[in-house]
Every structure is written in structure tokens, then in C-alpha cells.
N, C-alpha and C positions, 0 to 999 in steps of 0.2 A: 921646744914644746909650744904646743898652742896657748896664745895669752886665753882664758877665762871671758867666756863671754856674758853681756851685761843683760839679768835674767829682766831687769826695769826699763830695758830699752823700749823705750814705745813713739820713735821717730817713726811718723808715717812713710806707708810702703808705694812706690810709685804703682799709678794705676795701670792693671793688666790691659792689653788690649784683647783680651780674647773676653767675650759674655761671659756673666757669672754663673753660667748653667753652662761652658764649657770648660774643661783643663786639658792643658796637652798628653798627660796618659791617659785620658778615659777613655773607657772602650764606650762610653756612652756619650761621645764627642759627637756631633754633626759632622761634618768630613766634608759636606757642601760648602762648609763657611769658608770664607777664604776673605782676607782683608782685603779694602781696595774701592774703589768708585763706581765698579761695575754692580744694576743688577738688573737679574732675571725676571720680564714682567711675563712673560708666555714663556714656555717651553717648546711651543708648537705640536699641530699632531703631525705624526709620521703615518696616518692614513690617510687626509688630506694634501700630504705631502706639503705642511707648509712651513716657514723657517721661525726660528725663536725669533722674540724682540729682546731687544736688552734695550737699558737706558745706563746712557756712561755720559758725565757730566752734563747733565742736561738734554743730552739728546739718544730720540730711540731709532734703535741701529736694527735692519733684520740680519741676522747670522745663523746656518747651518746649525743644527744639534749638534752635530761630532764634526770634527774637525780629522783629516787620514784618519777617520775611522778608528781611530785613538783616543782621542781626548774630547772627553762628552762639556758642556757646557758646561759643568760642573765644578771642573777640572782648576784648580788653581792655578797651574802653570799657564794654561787656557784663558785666563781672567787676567794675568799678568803683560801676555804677548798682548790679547786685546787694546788693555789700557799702554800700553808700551807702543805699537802702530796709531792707536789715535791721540798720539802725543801732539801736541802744538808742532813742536821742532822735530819729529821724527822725519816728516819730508823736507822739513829744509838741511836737515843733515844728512839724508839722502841724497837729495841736488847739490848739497857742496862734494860731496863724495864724487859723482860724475862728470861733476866739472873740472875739478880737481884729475881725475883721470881723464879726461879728453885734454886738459894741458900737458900731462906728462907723456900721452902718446903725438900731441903735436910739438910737442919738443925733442922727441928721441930722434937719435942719430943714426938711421940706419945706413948710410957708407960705411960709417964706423966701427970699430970693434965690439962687442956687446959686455968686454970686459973692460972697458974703459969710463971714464968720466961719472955722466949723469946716466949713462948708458947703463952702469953699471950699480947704483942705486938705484933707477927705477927697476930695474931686471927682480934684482934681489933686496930691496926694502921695501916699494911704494908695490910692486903687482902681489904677494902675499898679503899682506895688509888689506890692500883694496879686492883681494879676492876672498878672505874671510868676512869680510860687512857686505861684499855683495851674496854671498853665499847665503849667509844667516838673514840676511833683509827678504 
């Protein structure tokens, strides 16, 4: 059985991060909100044809409304790849990614058997690898 829980317990409860005018069932949530460093200063208009601003750390960026037509500005996952791309080290961990592959394809052995040696890690560990982060980048 359950021990008995203590009805006088009054240790403070860590602070939510969502606003006190949101909970995560309300159907009377904002749904825009989305944590994070990103935000919305224009939306832009779509008769004008001209792009949102957003300001993400400091600085304001023009961006598209929607993104494939999918994911509207709004969009949290949207707000996340954002701040995720203008990461400090997103491009330099890009750049070691390519370099990284331009040494593995200037080291491969093609006389060689491709089921052999490094022939045979790069084949089937480093081109999988380096083909999902280039994929998703």
C-alpha cells in the first residue's frame, strides 16, 4: 500500500514554466505560445507579399510565413528548428561533418575490396551516419 500522504506539507512547488493564464489541458491554452528565444515582431502581409520579422537573440531575421506550406510561424516545432539553425555551433558542426567526410572519402581504398579494412567502416558506419545529419541539416 501507499504510505499516507502528509495533508501539512507545504514545501514550495517548483515554478511552472508555462504563464499563469495557461495549463497544459485547457482548451483555453494559447497554442502560439511555445517556449524559447524566438519572437514574432510582424507577421507580415500576404498581399504585400512580404516576409515576417522575428527577433531571436538579439537579432531581427526576415522569414517566410509558412515554411513547405506546413508549418506556419506559429508552429513550435518551427520556433525550435529556427533557434536550432541559428545556433553558434550549428555551422561549425556542419563544417566538421564535411570535413570529416572529405577525409574519409580521401582515405578510401578503391583498388581494394570494399569489404575490407577502413573500406569497410566507412561503407557501413561513417556513410549512414554522415548520410542522416546531412539529410536532416
Amino acid at each position: 500500500t501507499a504510505p499516507p500522504k502528509d495533508v501539512s506539507d507545504t514545501s514550495p512547488k517548483p515554478p511552472s514554466r508555462l504563464p499563469s493564464n495557461l495549463s497544459c489541458g485547457s482548451r483555453e491554452a494559447d497554442w502560439n505560445w511555445c517556449p524559447g528565444r524566438l519572437q514574432i515582431i510582424s507577421q507580415g502581409d500576404p498581399q504585400k507579399r512580404e516576409l515576417a520579422i522575428i527577433c531571436l537573440r538579439g537579432k531581427e531575421q526576415k522569414v517566410c510565413r509558412r515554411s513547405l506550406f506546413i508549418f506556419s510561424l506559429n508552429s513550435c516545432f518551427r520556433r525550435h528548428v529556427i533557434e536550432l539553425v541559428n545556433w553558434f555551433l550549428f555551422d561549425k558542426f556542419i563544417l566538421s561533418l564535411i570535413i570529416f567526410n572529405s577525409l574519409c572519402l580521401a582515405s578510401y581504398d578503391y583498388r581494394s575490396e570494399s569489404d575490407s579494412g577502413f573500406n569497410w567502416i566507412s561503407d557501413n558506419v561513417f556513410d549512414p551516419i554522415l548520410t542522416c545529419f546531412f539529410t536532416l541539416e
